[in-house]
N, C-alpha and C positions, 0 to 999 in steps of 0.2 A: 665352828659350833662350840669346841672344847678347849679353846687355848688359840692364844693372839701372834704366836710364832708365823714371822713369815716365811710362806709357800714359797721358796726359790725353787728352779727346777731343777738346782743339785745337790738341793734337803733331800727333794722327791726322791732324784735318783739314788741318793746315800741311802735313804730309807729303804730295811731290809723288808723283802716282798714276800709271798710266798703266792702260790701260781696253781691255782686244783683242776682250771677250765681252759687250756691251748691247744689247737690242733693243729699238728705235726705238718699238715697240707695246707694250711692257711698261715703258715710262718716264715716263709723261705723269702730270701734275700729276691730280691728281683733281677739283680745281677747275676746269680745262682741257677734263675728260669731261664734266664736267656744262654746261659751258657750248656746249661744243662740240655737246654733245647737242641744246641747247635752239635753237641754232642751224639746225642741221641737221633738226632733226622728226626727233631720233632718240626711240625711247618705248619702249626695253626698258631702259634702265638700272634696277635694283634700288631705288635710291633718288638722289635728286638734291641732297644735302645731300653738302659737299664730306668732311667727316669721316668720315660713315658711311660716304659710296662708298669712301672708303680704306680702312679697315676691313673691307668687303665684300670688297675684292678680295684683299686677304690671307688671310681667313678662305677665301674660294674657292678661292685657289689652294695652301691647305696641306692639300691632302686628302692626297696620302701617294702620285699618280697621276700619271705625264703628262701621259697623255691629259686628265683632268680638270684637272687645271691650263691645259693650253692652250686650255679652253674659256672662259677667262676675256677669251680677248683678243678673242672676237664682239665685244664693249662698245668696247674702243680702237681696233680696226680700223674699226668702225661708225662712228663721229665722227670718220674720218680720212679721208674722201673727198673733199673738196676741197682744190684747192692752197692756198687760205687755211688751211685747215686744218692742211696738211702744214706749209708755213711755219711758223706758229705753234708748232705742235707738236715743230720741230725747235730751230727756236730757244730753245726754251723748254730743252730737252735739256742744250744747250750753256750754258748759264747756269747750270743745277742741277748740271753736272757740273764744271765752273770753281768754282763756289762750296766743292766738295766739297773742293779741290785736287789736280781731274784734271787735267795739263800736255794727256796725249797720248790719243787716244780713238778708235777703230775703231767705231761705232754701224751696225749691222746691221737689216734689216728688207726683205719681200719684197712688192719691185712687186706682183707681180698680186694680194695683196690691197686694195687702195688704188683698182680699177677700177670698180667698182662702178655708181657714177655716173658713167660714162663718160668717166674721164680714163683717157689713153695710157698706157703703159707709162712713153715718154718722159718726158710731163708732169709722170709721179710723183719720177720720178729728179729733176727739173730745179727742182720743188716743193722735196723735200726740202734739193738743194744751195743753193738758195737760201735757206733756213731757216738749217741750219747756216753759213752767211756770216753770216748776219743777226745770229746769237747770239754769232757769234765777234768781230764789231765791237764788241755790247755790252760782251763782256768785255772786250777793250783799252778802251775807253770809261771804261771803272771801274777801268783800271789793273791789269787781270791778263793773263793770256795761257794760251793752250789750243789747239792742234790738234785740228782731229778731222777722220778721214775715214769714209768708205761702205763699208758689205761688203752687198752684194745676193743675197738669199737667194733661190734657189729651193725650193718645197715638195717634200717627196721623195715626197709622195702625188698628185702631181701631174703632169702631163707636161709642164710648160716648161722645166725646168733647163737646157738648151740655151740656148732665147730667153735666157731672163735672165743666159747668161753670156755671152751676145753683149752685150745690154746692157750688162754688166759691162766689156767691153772693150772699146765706143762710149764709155763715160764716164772709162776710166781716168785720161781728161789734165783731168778736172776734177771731181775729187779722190774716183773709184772707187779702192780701197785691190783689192781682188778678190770672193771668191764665197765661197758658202757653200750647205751643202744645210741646211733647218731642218724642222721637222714631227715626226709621229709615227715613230718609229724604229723601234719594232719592226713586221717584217712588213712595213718598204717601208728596202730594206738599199740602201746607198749605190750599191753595184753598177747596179741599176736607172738611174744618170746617166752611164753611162761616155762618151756622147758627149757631153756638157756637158764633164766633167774631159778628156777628148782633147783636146775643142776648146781648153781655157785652157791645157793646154801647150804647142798647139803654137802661142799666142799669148804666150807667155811671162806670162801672169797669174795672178796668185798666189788662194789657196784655201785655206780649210779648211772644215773636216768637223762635223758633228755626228756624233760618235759614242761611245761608251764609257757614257752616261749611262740611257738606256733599258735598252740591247739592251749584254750584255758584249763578253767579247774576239771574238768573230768580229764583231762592227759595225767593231774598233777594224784589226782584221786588214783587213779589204775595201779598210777608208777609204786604210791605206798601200799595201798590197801589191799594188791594182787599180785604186785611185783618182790615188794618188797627194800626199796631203796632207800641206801642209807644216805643219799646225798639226792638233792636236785639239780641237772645242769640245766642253768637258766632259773627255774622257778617260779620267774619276776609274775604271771601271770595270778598269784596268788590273790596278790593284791586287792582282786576279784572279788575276795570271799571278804572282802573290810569294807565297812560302812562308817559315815560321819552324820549322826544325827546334825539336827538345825543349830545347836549347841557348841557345836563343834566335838562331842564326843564321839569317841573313836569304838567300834563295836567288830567283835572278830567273829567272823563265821566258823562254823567245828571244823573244817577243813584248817581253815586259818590255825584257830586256836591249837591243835592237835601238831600242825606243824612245828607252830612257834615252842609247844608245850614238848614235846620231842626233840628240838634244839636240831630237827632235821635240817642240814645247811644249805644256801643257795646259792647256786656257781652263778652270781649275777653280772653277764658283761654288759655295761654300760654303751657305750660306742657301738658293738655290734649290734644291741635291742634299737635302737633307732635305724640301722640301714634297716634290718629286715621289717619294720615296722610295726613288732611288736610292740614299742608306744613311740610318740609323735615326735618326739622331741627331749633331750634332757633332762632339760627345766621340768618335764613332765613324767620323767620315769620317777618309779614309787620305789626308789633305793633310798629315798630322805624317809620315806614314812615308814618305811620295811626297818631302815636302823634303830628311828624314833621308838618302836616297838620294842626293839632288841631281838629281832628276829636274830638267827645266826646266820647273818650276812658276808659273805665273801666277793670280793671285788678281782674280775678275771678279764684277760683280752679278748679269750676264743681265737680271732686270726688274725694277729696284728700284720701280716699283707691286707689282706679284705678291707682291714679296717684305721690300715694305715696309724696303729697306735701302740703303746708300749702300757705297761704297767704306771710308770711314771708318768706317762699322758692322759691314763685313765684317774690317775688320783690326782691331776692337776686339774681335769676339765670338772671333776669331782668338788675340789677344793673350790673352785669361782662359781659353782653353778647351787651349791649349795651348802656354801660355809665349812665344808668338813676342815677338821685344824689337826695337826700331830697326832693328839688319841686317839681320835676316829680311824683314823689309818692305823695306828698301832694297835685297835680293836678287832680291824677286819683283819689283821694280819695274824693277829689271835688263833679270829675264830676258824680261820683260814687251818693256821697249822693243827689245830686240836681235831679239823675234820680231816685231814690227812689220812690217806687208806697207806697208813704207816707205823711199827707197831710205838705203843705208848712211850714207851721210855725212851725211845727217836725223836716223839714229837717233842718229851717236856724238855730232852736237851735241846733244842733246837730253841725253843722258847724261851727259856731259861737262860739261856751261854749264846743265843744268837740274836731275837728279836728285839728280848728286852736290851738288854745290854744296849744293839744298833741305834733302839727308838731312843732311850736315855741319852746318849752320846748326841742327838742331834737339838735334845730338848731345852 
């Protein structure tokens, strides 16, 4: 769209990322499930051969459904009940996501699945931050460098949202980024947590939302208007609220425009809005018209097990499916870091001393 540089896929990967929308249970090596499994006495895995369970799990999670997609993660959550486990597991995160060339990374996932075998709430948190240290020495080790921090998810089908955003605000000072509500959306509306979102403001802790990707614009209406969120994960359902007269003019609904006009951000993944079927296809999701606008657009994997892609896949399939060229990625990568539940002067070094610089060097 922006410039005639060609798209190789080791611009892409050179190209420095930044990452607001991954879950911690939707990212593990598939060789990591099966080992993990073998570990643990776990014996529902599909099969235990590192290739096939990749393939399983993508072929699982492209039924066209939520709900059915997030049946996929019984398998990674089941092999993640120990802190060796979590370690492992996080560590590993932060190495595959450095490799990718992600600088800056928000990796997401919800304690109270992780309890199972009788680890704390704490323990899980204290597991996983230890993990992510782990992987983050690796990479300077190898001479690269990467931030990441925590977003702790409550289930919206669930009744802890509360707890775990107390959680959320016991760990802030070691390295909790904030919250998030994850699960089935439709028929469990964000509303349902308003003492969880009370409670993070009046702790000053930052939050966003799953909503827009299920359940349309009233998910997306609750998440601001009652909840309170400073970010949307997913979002993409906005789209809803935009009209093209016969003309081809483009018309924003208040929802729309309040959005766009608040510069509230969209954790839009690509690849995974097509398995779960919140839109058809590619070619068909409204990430070209959501840019065209200048929405604050951000470009995220969500599970790249699930969805068998990387950051660098997501901005290739991006690149041929709708002309996006060097700036456009250097934009979302932007607005990517400016949304960062990171404090200011983190972000603009990071933008400043890491983005620009990365995108200049390859332009």
């Amino acid at each position: 769209m922006s410039d005639v540089t060609p798209l190789s896929a080791e611009i892409l990967r050179r190209a420095p990322k930044v990452l607001l929308h991954d879950h911690l249970d939707g990212g593990l090596r598939p060789g990591t499930v099966a080992e993990l499994a073998e570990d643990l006495g776990y014996r529902d895995l599909p099969t235990t051969d590192p290739d096939e369970l990749g393939r399983w799990f993508r072929a699982a999670a492209d039924s066209g459904s939520l709900v059915s997609y997030l049946e996929t993660f019984a398998h990674t959550c089941g092999v993640m009940q120990t802190e060796e486990a979590l370690v492992r597991v996080a560590a590993e995160a932060v190495e595959d996501l450095a490799a990718d060339g992600v600088v800056y990374a928000e990796l997401r996932y919800a304690p109270e699945l992780f309890v199972d075998r009788g680890l704390s709430l704490d323990a899980v948190v204290e597991a996983v931050q230890e993990g992510f240290a782990e992987g983050t020495r690796r990479v300077a080790a190898g001479g690269g460098r990467i931030r990441v921090r925590t977003l702790l998810c409550g289930m919206r089908q669930h009744a802890r949202a509360l707890e775990i955003a107390e959680l959320a605000v016991r760990y802030r000072d070691a390295g909790v980024a904030g919250f998030d509500i994850a699960g089935p959306e439709e028929g469990f509306p964000p509303t349902r947590n308003l003492d969880a979102f009370d409670y993070l403001r009046r702790n000053n802790a930052h939050f966003t939302i799953h909503a827009g990707e299920a359940f349309g614009l009233p998910s997306i209406g609750e998440a601001i208007q009652y909840c309170g969120a400073e970010r949307l994960g997913h979002g993409v359902r906005i789209a809803e609220d935009i009209t093209a007269d016969a003309d081809g003019n483009v018309h924003l609904g208040r929802l729309a425009s309040y959005v766009r006009d608040r510069r509230i951000p969209l954790e839009i993944c690509p690849s995974s809005n097509v398995q779960t079927g919140t839109v058809p296809s590619l070619a068909e999701h409204p990430i070209g018209l959501l840019a065209r606008l200048r929405f604050r657009v951000t470009v995220n994997t969500d599970n790249r097990l699930m969805s068998g892609c990387t950051m660098t896949s997501e901005f290739a399939a991006l690149a041929e499916t709708f002309g996006f060229g060097l700036d456009d990625f250097r934009w979302f990568t932007i607005n990517a870091m400016k949304s960062a539940f990171l404090d200011f002067d983190e972000r603009l070094e990071l933008i400043e001393k890491v983005v620009k610089p990365g995108y200049a060097a390859l332009g």
